[in-house]
N, C-alpha and C positions, 0 to 999 in steps of 0.2 A: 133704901135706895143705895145703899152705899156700897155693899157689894152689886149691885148693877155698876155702879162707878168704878169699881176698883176693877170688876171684869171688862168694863170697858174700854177701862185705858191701857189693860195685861192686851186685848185686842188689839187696839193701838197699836201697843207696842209691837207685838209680834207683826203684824200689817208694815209694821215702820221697818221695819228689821227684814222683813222677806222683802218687802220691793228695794231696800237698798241692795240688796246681796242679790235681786236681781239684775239694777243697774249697775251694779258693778261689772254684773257677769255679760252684760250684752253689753257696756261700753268698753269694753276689752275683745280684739279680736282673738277669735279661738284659736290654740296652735294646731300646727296640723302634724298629726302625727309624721313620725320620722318612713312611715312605711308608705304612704300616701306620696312622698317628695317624688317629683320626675326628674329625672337626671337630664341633665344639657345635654343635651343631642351633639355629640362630638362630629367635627365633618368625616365624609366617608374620604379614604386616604384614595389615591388615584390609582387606578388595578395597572399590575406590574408593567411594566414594557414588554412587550411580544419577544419573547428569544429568537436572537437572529440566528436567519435560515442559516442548516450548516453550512458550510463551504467546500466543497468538494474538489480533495487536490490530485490533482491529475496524479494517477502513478509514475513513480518512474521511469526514465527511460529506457527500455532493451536496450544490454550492451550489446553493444555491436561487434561479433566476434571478427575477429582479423584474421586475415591471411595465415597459416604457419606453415612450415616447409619442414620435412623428416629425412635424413640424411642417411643412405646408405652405402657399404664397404663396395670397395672395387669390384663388379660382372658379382653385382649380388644383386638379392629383392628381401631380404629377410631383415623384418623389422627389428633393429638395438635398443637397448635400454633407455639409452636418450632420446629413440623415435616414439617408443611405448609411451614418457612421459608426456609428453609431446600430443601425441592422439589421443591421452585420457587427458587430459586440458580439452582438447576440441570436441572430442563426444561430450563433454560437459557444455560445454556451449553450445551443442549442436540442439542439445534435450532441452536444454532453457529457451532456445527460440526456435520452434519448428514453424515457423513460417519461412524459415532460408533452408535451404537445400544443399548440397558439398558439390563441388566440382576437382576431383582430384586429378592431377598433370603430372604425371611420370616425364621424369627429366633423366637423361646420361651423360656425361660426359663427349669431347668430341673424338673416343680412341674406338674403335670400331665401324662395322662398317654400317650403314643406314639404316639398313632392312635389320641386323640384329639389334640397334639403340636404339628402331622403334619398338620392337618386343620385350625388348629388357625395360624402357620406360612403363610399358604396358603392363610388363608383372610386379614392378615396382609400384605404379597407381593402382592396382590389384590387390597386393598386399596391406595397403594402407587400408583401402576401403574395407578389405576382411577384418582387420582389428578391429575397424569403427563399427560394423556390425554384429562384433563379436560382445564389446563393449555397449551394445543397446543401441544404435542409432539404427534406422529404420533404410535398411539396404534401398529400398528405391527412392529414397530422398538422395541416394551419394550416382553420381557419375564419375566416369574416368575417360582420361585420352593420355595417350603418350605424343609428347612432343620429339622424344626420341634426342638426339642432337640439335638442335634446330634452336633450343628457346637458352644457350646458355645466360646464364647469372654472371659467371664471373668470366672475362673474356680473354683471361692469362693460356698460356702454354705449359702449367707447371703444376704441378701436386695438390699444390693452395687452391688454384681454378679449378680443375677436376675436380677436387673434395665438393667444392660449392656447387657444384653442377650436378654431381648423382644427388637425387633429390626427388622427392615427391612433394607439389605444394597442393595441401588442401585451402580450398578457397570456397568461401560460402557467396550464395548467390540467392539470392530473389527471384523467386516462382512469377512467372509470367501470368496477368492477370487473364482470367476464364480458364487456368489450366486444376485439373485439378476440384 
């Protein structure tokens, strides 16, 4: 009997031995692996702000070409250097806003007689318009009239007032609405 004893209590033992090492193992919570962890849900971050509508800035304003007047020599019509630069300033302007139209006024002096300083205003406003359509500006945008004597500028009796007075002013104007 005595090894029946002695295998009894090696039984035992290992019995004593496997249930402690199993309470060990289930009074200990198992870890959990590092692949199993769920990560904290981080808050969702608030979606961008809507970009503000463009803004749309009005274009600039058309300059508003001005009056300019071209100056010619005594019982002439024949456009000078200083009238050239003069009317390529104004076909420049004329090209940048075609919504105005020209109205050129032949002006002469008060030395001759009526019936000729309306003709000579008239070839004088004549002249002008010829360069400005020579230079690109669209002939039936331009008018002419002679005022002849009638419209002077400068209202002297001497040299200085005749100069100011032979003259062509081109003048821009505004097309009358439905024309066109």
């Amino acid at each position: 009997m005595g090894s029946f004893q002695s295998g009894k209590t090696r039984f035992i033992s290992v019995m004593a031995v496997t249930l402690a090492l199993a309470a060990c193992a289930s009074s200990q919570p198992a870890p959990t692996p590092a692949a199993e962890t769920k990560p904290v849900a981080q808050p969702t971050p608030p979606p961008p702000a809507p970009a503000p509508a463009p803004v749309e800035t009005p274009p600039p304003p058309l300059a508003q070409p001005e009056p300019v007047s071209v100056y010619f020599a005594f019982d002439s019509s024949e456009i000078s250097g200083d009238a050239r630069s003069v009317l390529m300033k104004g076909a420049g302007q004329a090209q940048t806003r075609r919504d105005l139209d020209l109205r050129i006024e032949g002006n002469c002096d008060e030395r001759g007689t009526t019936e000729y300083n309306l003709a000579l205003g008239q070839r004088r406003a004549d002249a002008a318009k010829n360069y400005l359509v020579n230079l690109g500006v669209d002939g039936s945008r331009i008018t002419t009239v002679s005022n002849g004597k009638e419209k002077p500028r400068a209202p002297g009796h001497d040299e200085q007032s005749w100069a100011e007075n032979r003259r062509a002013d081109v003048i821009p104007t505004t097309r009358a609405v439905g024309q066109r």
